[in-house]
Structure formats: C-alpha cells, structure tokens
C-alpha positions in Angstrom: -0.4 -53.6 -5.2 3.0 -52.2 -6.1 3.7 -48.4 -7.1 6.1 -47.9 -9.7 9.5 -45.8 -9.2 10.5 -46.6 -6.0 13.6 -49.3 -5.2 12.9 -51.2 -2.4 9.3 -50.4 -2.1 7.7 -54.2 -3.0 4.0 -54.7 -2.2 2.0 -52.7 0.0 -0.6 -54.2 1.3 -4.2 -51.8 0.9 -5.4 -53.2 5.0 -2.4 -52.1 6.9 -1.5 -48.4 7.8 1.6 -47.1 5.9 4.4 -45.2 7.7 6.6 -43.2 5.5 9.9 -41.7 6.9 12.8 -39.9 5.7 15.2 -36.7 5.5 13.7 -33.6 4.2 13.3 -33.3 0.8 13.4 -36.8 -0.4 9.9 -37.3 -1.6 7.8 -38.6 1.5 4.7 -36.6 0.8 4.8 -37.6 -3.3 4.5 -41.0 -2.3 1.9 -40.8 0.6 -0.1 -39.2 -2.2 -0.1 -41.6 -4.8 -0.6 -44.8 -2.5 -3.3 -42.6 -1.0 -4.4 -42.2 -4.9 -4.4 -45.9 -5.8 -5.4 -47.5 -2.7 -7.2 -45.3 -1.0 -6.2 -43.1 2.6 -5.7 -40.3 4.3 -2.6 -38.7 4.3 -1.8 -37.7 7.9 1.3 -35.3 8.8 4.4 -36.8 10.9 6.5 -33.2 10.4 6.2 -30.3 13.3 7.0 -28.2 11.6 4.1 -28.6 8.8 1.4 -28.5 12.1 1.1 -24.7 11.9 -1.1 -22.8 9.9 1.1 -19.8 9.1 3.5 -21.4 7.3 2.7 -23.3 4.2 5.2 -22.7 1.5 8.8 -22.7 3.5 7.6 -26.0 5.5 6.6 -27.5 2.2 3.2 -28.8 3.4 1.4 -30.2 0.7 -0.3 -27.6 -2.0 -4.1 -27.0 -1.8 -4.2 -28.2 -5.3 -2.2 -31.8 -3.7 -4.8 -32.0 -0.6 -7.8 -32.3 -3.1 -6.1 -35.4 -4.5 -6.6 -37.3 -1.3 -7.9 -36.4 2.2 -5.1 -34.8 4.6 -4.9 -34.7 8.1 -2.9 -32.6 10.8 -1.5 -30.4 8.1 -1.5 -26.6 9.2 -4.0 -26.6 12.2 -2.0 -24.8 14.7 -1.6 -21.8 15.6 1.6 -19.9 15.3 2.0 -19.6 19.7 -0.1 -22.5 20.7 1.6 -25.0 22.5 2.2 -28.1 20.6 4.7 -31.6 21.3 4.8 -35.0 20.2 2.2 -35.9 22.9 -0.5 -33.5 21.4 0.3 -34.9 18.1 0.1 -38.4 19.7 -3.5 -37.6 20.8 -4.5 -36.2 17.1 -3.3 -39.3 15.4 -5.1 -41.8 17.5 -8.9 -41.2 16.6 -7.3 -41.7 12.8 -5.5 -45.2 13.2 -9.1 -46.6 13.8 -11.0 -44.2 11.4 -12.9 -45.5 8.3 -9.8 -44.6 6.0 -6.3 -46.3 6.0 -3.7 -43.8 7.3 -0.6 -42.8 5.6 1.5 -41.7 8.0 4.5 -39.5 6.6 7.2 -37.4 7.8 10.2 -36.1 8.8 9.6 -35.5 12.5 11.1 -39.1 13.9 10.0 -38.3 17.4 6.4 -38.8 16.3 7.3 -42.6 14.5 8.6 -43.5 17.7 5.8 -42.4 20.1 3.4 -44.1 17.4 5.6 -47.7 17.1 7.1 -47.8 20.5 4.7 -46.0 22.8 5.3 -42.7 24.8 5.8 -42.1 28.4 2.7 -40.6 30.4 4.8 -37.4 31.5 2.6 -34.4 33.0 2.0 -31.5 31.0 4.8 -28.3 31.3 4.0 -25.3 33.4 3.7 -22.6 31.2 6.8 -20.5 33.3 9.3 -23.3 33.4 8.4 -23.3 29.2 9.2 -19.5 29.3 12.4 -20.4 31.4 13.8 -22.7 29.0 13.2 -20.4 26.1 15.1 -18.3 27.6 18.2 -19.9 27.8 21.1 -21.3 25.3 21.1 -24.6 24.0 24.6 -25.6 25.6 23.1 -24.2 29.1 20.3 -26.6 28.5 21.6 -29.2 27.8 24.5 -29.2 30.6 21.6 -29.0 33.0 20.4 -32.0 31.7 20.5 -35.7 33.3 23.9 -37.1 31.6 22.0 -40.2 30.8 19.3 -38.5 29.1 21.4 -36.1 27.2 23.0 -39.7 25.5 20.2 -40.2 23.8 19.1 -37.0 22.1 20.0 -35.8 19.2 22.5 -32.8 21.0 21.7 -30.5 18.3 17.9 -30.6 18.2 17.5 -27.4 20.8 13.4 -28.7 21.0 14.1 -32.3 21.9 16.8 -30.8 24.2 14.7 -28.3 25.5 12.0 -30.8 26.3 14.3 -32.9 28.2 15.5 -30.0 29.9 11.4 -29.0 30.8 10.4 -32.2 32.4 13.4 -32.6 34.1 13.0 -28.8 35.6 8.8 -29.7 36.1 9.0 -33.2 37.6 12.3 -34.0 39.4 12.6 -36.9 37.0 15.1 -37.3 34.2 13.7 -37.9 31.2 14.8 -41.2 30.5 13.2 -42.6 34.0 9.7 -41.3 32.2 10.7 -43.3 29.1 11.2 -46.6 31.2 7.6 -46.5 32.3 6.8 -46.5 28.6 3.5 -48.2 27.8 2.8 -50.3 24.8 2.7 -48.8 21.4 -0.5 -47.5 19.6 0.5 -49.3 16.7 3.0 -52.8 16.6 5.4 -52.6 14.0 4.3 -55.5 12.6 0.7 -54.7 12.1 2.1 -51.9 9.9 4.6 -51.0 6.4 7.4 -48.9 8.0 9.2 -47.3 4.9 12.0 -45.2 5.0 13.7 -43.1 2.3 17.3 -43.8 2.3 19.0 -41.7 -0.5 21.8 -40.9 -2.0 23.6 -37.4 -0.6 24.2 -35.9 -3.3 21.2 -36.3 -5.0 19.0 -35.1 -2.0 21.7 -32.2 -1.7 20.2 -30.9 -5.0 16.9 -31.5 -4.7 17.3 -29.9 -1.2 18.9 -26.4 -3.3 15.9 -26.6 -6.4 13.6 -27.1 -3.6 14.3 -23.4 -1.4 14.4 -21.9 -4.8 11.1 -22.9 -5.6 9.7 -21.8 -2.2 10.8 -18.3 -3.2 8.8 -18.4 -6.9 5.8 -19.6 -5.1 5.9 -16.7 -2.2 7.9 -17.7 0.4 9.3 -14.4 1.4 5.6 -12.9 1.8 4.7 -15.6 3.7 7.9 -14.9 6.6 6.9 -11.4 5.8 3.3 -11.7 7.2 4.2 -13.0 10.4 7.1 -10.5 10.9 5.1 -8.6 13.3 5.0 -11.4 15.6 8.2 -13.1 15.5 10.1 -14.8 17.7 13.1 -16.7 17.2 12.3 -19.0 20.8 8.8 -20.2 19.1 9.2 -23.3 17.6 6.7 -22.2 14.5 9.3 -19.8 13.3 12.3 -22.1 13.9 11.1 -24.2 10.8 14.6 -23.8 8.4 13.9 -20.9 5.8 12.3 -18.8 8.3 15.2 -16.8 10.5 17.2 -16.8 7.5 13.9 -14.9 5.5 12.9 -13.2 8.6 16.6 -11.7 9.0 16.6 -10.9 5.2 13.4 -9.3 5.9 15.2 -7.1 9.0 18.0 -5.7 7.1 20.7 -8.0 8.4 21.1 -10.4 5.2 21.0 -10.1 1.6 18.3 -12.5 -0.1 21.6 -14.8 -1.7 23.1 -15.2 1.9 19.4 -16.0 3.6 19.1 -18.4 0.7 22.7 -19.7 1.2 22.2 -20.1 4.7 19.0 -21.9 4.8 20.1 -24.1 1.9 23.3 -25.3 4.6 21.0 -25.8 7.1 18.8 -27.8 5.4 21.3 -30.2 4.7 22.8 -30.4 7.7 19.4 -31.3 9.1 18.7 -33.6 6.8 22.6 -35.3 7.7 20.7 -35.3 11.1 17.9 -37.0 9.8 19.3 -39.7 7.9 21.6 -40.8 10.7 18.7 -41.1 13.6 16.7 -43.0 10.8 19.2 -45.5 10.6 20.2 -45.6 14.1 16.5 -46.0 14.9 14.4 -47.3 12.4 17.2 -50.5 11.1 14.2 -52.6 10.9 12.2 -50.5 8.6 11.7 -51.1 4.8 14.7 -48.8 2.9 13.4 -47.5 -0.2 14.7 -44.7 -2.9 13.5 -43.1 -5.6 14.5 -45.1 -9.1 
C-alpha cells in the first residue's frame, strides 16, 4: 500500500516493522500516524527527549488528541530524574518488535536506530557517583578525557553521547569503542525492516522549525517549563530538551521571551544541521524520502 505525499516513499509493505528517521521538525510523527492509520501499528517513540513525562508540548510528543488515533508506545513515561539511555530504551522496545501489532518506529534520537539495526554493546550499568561526576564537568573537559579513538566517532557536540563515552570509560577501564567491538547481532536486520529517512530541503525545515516553537508557545509551552522550575537543573538531560533553558532562563529573569524564542529557534536548527549529517553519514542505505 502506498501513502500519498511523500517522494520517495514507494510501497510499504503492512508485515514488516517501519523505521522512520529524520531531523526535528520534518514530519516523522505525521507519517508514523497515518501508516499506523491505514495499515494498522503502534507508534513507538525513537526521540529521548519525548521519553519524559513532564514535558509534552516543547518536545513535541504527539497530542492526546493524535495518540487516540493509533496506539503509542514509550512516549512520556519517564520521570523527569530517573535514569534513562539508549540501553533502557533498547529493553522497552524489545517486548514490542514481537507484540501482536506492527511497530512504527520514529524518531529523531539516531542512537536508538542504531542499537535497534546494528546491535548494542553489553556495557555494565554506571555507578550512580561517576554519573554525578560527569555532570559536573564541561563538555570540552569531557571529552579531552576521552579515548581519542572513541571521541572520532561521536558526534563532538552531543555533551550526552560525550558524556556517556566519558562514563564508561571512567566505570570500566574500557574505551568505549572496545565495548562496541564486542557488539552482538542486531534485534532487528535491516532487511527484515523499511528504514525511511526524511531528507529535506533546509530551508524549508528552517521554517517549519520557526512556525513550529511558535506554536509550542500558543499551546502552553511556557507553563509547562514553568511547572518544573522548582526542580530544574540544567545537567539533567529531561531539561536539556531545546526550548527548555532558553524558557526556563526567560522564566528566571535573564531573557526576554523574543531572545528565549530567538535562541531556541538557532538551536533547533543547528541540531537539526546535526541531525541531517549523522543520518547521512549513517543511515546511506536507508529509503530517502520528503514531503511533496
């Protein structure tokens, strides 16, 4: 069956799990929901920063009114200072690729895709000081503490993939990257799957990026950063989700709401720039599709 208004797309097959990837704001969740409408799913989350339950508006998880449309999974179950990484989520995910629904996997968190297609190294678990530790300290320190090797391969900007390198280095004595070489096989093949990933055009995610933050702040955005004020903390990575410093120092006194919109609208895009270039350093073999 084929879904109108999507270049690239072709058939999609109604047996095979779907895997939808792309930069933020390009339309990952519409189309998770309407395959999920015509063909039947469940729509399972691939974005960590749409795991937590505090934050629904300024991480753009799906609507209430969007979730009865279509079962979700893994959308807004954690809480704001529980521990989470691509290894919990791995676990999550697993019980669903075998469930009696098709999953729709879609997101922006690549990390997740590539424990899911490629498999994920069996590192132990993080003592709960050395976590502190590395909160504590400045991306740059971080990652020149890192092994050289390792530190290649991550995105350099991405302080929790840094960070994480920088844990199980600090935990186990082992770079990261001698982990990843004991890798074992992948939960799901890529070619028992439909990989799809959004590659747009700049500009026109660049606006839809700007229309977006504007409607987070119609729908409530600000109260939302507002409620959790009490308990925030820049280090936690449920209030490093983009829109949330900028709203919470708006909130504080130390920006007006047109430079906290400004701000956030810059970093969006300049994560998304991030985005696009991992998903097609890493995922060259994946279905490219846009939005007609």
């Amino acid at each position: 069956m084929q879904i109108a208004g999507y270049e690239g797309l072709g058939d999609i097959p109604p047996d095979r799990p779907v895997l939808i990837a792309g930069p933020t704001a390009s339309g990952k969740s519409e189309l998770a929901l309407r395959i999920a409408e015509s063909q039947g799913g469940v729509v399972v989350n691939a974005d960590a920063s749409q795991i937590y339950d505090c934050f629904r508006i300024v991480t753009a998880r799906p609507s209430p009114e969007e979730e009865a449309r279509a079962p979700h999974a893994l959308y807004g179950h954690v809480a704001w200072d529980a521990p989470y990484s691509a290894g919990h989520w791995l676990r999550e995910v697993m019980p669903l690729l075998n469930g009696p629904e098709r999953p729709i996997i879609t997101g922006g968190t690549g990390l997740y895709f590539t424990t899911l297609t490629q498999g994920m190294a069996e590192i132990p678990e993080t003592p709960a000081d050395i976590r502190a530790e590395g909160d504590a300290l400045p991306l740059d320190v971080l990652l020149a503490d890192i092994d050289p090797v390792t530190a290649a391969g991550l995105d350099q900007l991405n302080r929790a993939r840094v960070q994480r390198a920088w844990e199980v280095e600090r935990a186990t004595g082992r770079a990261l990257h001698l982990w990843q070489a004991e890798t074992p096989p992948p939960p799901l093949a890529p070619d028992k799957v439909v990989p799809l990933v959004f590659d747009v055009d700049k500009d026109w995610l660049n606006e839809r990026i700007a229309r977006r933050f504007d409607r987070m702040l119609t729908l409530g955005a600000l109260d939302e950063v507002r409620a959790m004020l009490p308990v925030y903390d820049p280090s936690r990575p449920a209030f490093r989700a983009i829109g949330v410093p900028e709203l919470a120092q708006h909130l504080l006194g130390e920006l007006t709401l047109d430079e906290a919109r400004e701000r956030a609208t810059i970093s969006t895009r300049q994560y998304a720039k991030r985005q696009r270039t991992w998903f097609r350093s890493k995922m060259r073999h994946w279905r490219r599709i846009s939005a007609d």
